[in-house]
N, C-alpha and C positions, 0 to 999 in steps of 0.2 A: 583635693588629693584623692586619686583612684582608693579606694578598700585595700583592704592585705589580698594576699593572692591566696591565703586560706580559706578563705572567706565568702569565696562566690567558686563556682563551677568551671569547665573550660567552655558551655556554652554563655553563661553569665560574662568571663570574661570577652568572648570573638566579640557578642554585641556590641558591649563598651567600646573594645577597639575600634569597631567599623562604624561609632556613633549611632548606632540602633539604639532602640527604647526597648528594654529589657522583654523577653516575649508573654502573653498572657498565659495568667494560670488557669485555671479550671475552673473555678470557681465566678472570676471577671469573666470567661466566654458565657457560662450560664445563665448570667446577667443579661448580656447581653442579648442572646438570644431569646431570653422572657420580654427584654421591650423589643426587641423588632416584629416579634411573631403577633404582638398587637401595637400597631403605630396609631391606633384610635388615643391611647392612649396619651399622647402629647399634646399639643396644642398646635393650633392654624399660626402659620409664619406669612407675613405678607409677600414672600414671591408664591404664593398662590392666590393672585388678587380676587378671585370669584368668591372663593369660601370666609377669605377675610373682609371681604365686603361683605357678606352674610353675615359675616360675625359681627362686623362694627353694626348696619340696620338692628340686630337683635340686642343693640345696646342703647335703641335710641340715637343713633350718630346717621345724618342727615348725610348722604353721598351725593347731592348738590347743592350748589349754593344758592344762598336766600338774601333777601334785605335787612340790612343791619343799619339802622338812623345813629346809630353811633359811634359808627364808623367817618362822621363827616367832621363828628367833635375830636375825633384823635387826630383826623389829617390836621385840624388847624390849632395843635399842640407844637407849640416851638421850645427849646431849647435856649435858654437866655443865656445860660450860664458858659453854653459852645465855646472853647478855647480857639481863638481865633489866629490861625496859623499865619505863620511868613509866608510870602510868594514862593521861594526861595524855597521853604517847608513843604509845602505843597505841589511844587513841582518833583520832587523825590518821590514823594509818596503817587505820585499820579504816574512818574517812571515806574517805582516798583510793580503795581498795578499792572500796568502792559505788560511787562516782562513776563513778568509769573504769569499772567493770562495764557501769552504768546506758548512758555515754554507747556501748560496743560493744553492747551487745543493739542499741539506737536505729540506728545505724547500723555490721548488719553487714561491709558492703563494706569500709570501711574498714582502716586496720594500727592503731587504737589498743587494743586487745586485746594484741596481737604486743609493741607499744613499752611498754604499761605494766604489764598485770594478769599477764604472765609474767616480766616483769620480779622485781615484786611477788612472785611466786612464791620464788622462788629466794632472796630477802630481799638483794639481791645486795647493797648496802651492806657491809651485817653480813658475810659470807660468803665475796667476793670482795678486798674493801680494809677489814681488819681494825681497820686503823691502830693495834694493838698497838703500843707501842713496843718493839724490838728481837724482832719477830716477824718470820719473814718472808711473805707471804703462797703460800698454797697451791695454792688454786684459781683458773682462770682462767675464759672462758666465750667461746663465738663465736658470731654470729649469721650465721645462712646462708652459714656459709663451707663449700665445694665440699672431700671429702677424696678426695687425689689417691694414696693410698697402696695399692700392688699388689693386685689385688680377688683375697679368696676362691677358693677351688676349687672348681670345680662341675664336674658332671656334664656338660653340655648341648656343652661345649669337644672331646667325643671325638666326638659322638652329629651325623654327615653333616648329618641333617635339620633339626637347629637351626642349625644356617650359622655356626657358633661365637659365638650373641649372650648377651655378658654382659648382666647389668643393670647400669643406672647407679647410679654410685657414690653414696656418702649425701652428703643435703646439709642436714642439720638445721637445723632454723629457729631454735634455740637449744640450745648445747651446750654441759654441764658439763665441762672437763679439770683435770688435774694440769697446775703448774707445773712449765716440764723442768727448769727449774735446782733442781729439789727433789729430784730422781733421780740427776741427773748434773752435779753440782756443780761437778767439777775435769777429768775425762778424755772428755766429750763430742768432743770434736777429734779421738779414737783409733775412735770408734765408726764403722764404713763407713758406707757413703749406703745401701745396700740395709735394714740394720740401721734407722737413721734415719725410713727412710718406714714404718713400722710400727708406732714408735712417738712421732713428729709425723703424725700423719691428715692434717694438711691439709697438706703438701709442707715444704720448705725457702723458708728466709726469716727476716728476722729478728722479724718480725714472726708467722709462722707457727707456726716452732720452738718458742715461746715456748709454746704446749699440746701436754701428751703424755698420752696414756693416755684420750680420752674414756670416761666411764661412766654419763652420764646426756645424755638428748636428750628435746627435746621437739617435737612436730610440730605446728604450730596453722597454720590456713589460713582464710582469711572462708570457705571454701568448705565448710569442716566443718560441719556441722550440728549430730554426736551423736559421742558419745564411742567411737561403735563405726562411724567411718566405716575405709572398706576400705583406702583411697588412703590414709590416716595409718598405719592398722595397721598396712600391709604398708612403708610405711617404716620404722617402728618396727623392724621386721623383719630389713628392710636394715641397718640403724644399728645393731643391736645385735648382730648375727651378725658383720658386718665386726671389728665393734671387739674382741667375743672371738676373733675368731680373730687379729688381731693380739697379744693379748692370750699366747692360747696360745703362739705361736710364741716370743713374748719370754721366758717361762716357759720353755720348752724348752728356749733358750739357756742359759738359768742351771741346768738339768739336771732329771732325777726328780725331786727331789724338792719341786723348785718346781714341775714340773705337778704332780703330787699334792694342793699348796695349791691352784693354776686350778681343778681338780676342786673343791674341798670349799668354797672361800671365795671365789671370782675371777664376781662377777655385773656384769650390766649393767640401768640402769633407762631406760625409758621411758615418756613422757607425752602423752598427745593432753586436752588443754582443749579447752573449747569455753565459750562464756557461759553455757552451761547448768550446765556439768561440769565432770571431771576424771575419767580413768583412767590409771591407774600400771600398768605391770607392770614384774616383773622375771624377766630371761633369763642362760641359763645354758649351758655346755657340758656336753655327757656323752659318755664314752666311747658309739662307735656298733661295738658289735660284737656278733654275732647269737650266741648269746642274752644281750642288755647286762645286762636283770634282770627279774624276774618283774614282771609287771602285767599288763595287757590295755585294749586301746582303750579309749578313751570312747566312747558312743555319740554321735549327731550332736547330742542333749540329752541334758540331765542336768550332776550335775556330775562336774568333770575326774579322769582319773584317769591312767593314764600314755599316753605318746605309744607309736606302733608303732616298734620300734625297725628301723635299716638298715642297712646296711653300711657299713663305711668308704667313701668314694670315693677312695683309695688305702690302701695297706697303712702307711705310714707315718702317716697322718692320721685317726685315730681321734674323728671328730669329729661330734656330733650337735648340733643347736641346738635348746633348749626354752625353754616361758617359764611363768609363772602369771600368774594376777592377785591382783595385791599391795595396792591401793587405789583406791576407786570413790567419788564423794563427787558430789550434787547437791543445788539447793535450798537450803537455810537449811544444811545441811554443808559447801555451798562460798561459806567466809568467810576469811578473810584470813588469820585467827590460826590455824585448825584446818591449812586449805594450807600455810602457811607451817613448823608446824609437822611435817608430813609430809614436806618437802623439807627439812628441817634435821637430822631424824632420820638422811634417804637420804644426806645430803653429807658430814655431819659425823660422825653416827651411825655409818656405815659407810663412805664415803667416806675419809674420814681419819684414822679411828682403825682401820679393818680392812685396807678396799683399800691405802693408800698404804703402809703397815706392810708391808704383803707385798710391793710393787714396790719398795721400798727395797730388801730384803733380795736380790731375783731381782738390780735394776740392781747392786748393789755386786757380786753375782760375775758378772755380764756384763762389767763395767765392767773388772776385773782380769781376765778372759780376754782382751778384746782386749787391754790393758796388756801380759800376755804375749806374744803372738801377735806386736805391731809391738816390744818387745825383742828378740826371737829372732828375727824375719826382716825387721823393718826396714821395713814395709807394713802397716796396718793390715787384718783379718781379712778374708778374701776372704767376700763375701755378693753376686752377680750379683743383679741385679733381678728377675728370676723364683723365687731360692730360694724367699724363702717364698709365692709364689706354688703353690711346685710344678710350675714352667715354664712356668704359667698367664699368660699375657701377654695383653692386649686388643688388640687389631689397631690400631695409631698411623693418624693421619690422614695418610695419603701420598699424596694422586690427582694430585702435581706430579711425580713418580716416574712416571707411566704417561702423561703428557702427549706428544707429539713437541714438544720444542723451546720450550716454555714460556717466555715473555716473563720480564724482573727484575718480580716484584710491587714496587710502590710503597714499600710498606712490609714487607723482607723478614721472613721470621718462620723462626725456626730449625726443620728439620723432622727428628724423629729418625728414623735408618733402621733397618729392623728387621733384625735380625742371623738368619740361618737356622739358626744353633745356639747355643743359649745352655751356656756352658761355667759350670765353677764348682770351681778347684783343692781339692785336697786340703786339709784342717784338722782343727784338732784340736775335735772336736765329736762330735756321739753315736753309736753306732753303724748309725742311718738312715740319715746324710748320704752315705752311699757310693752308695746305693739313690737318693735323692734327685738327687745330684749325676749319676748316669746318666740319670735319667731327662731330666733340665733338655737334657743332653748330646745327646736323639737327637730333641729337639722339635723342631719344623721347623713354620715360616709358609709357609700355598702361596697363591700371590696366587689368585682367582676372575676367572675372565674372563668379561664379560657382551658377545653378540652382538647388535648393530645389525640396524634395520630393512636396512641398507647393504650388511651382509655384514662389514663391519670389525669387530674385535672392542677390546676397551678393557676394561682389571683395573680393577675394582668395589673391593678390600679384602683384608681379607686373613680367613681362616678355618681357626681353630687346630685343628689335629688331635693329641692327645693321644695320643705311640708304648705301644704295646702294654708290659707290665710284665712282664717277662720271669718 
């Protein structure tokens, strides 16, 4: 129901009429033009593949591929349990397949590609809503949902010249997770919020929480072409380096010799389709410590052999990203039943009979460490929001902070302020967290002041400087 007509303006009303969006006040263009007039201030988005390849190298993520020997253990990972269709069944679904194929080549602009043949992919029926009786289901899935959980550690947060810009966080066009209530059944309520956003990617909510642990993404855009476009790849990139080091950290929790499993078993898969195709890989953590293990570069051709290895980017953080390529399929190979097949093998295969097997075991002693922790002091496990960041924080949107005098926006929106020292008490956890918990302790956000034609000066953002490691 429109307003009263007392109530707004006669330009308030024309807008409405003509479906315009109400026009900006004074206040909203000031804004705006504080972040454009420094756009250092945002973060590298991957359709500028050069600098977010920059970005991913300064986090340790390998931009070619290496040898993975366990990779040969997932291919010969079967699915026993496969619901084994009628002919009858199978011919429909191998119709439907063509069609929807046919109608996205005809017209690629479109999202029917995105809504149906990746759908398809994943057999989500089967996969997702089992309808076993007295099972419960395991797997979830999200489409284009934004993961808001503390980014990675990088290099580029110490280094003056990069103005502390992260990249943007993953936003996979289609994403496989664990159900949380499959991990943490009974004592989720005990686990902190820091704990939480690492392993729910996509924030808090109830609707949110509800996936933890992604381990497969798939990146498809009309704008793809071929199975080796750079803009997919290098998300892929993003998506899978994020999630294992989420991953890690979780493992860490639950002690040695739950990393030791991250090491040997703990992968993540990616997929870029296109109408034409399909390429898989799959990515992995390795310890980054000089000298990690014998190999030597790959040439710029040829095939992969190992990545150049680098140093930690902390002492504590022993962490390199690599990946292979795991499966490639075009032409009369990409049909329904052989794809379908190949994502049945990655979810179910390894998915749920390796990966989830191992996060059980990490969550159940996580789960009873916090258990102990709020019995004995009555507070559940101190984790600041930078822990596992490693003090790494992204500069929050505040330019209502650097305003004089700023008007009540219309519709106010909660703005967080950023704390100059991020603390992180005493616990009982590994022998790093003392080293870690220093370091969190001496980070410091220094606002940047940007100089007017005017002379006045006005803070742009904020640019994380990373203290020295004693």
């Amino acid at each position: 129901m429109p307003p009263p007509a007392n109530s707004e303006g006669p330009w308030d009303a024309w807008y409405r009429d003509v479906g315009y969006v109400p026009p900006l006040d004074e206040y909203t263009i000031r804004l705006l033009e504080q972040t454009i007039s420094n756009p250092d201030t945002g973060r590298i988005n991957p359709t500028d593949p050069d600098k977010f390849q920059e970005g991913l190298w300064e986090r340790n993520v390998a931009l070619r591929p290496s040898t993975d020997p366990y990779v040969q253990t997932i291919n010969s990972l079967t699915h026993n349990d496969a619901r084994v269709r009628r002919a009858q069944e199978e011919e429909i679904h191998n119709l439907a397949w063509r069609l929807d194929l046919e109608r996205s080549q005809s017209a690629p602009d479109e999202l029917v590609f995105q809504r149906t043949i990746m759908m398809s992919m994943i057999n989500r029926h089967a996969l997702m809503n089992s309808g076993r009786k007295g099972i419960q289901p395991v797997f979830d899935f999200a489409v284009e949902m934004p993961w808001t959980c503390p980014p990675m550690p990088t290099r580029v947060s110490s280094d003056a010249q990069s103005r502390g810009k992260f990249l943007t966080q993953p936003q996979p066009d289609l994403a496989i997770a664990f159900r949380r209530d499959i991990l943490f059944p009974k004592l989720w309520h005990l686990v902190p919020p820091g704990l939480r956003d690492i392993i729910c990617y996509e924030g808090q909510g109830e609707s949110k929480t509800t996936r933890a642990f992604h381990f497969l993404a798939i990146e498809s855009k009309p704008s793809y072409k071929a199975t080796n476009d750079q803009v997919a790849l290098s998300r892929c990139l993003n998506n899978a380096s994020q999630s294992l080091h989420n991953l890690y950290e979780f493992f860490k929790e639950a002690g040695e010799e739950h990393v030791e499993v991250f090491f040997s078993k703990v992968r993540f898969f990616s997929a870029v389709p296109t109408t034409q195709g399909i390429r898989i890989r799959v990515h992995r953590a390795c310890r980054a410590v000089d000298p990690r293990r014998e190999g030597s570069q790959s040439p710029a051709a040829g095939p992969p052999d190992y990545s150049v290895p680098k140093p930690p980017i902390f002492a504590d953080y022993p962490l390199q990203f690599e990946y292979s390529d795991c499966f490639e399929a075009h032409g009369a190979e990409f049909s329904h039943k052989h794809i379908v097949g190949i994502f049945d093998r990655i979810i179910i295969g390894y998915g749920m009979k390796v990966l989830l097997e191992c996060l059980k075991k990490a969550a159940a002693v996580v789960a009873a460490k916090c258990q102990r922790y709020f019995m004995k002091h009555d507070e559940r496990l101190p984790r600041a929001r930078g822990f596992y960041s490693h003090g790494q924080m992204p500069p929050p949107a505040e330019p209502t902070a650097r305003l004089a005098n700023p008007p009540p926006p219309a519709n106010p929106v909660a703005v967080e302020t950023p704390s100059t020292t991020l603390k992180r008490p005493r616990d009982e956890s590994s022998q790093n967290d003392s080293e870690r918990a220093s370091r969190i302790k001496r980070t410091s956000l220094g606002a940047r002041v940007l100089r007017t034609a005017s002379g006045s000066s006005r803070a742009t953002g904020y640019c994380f400087q990373r203290p020295r490691i004693d």
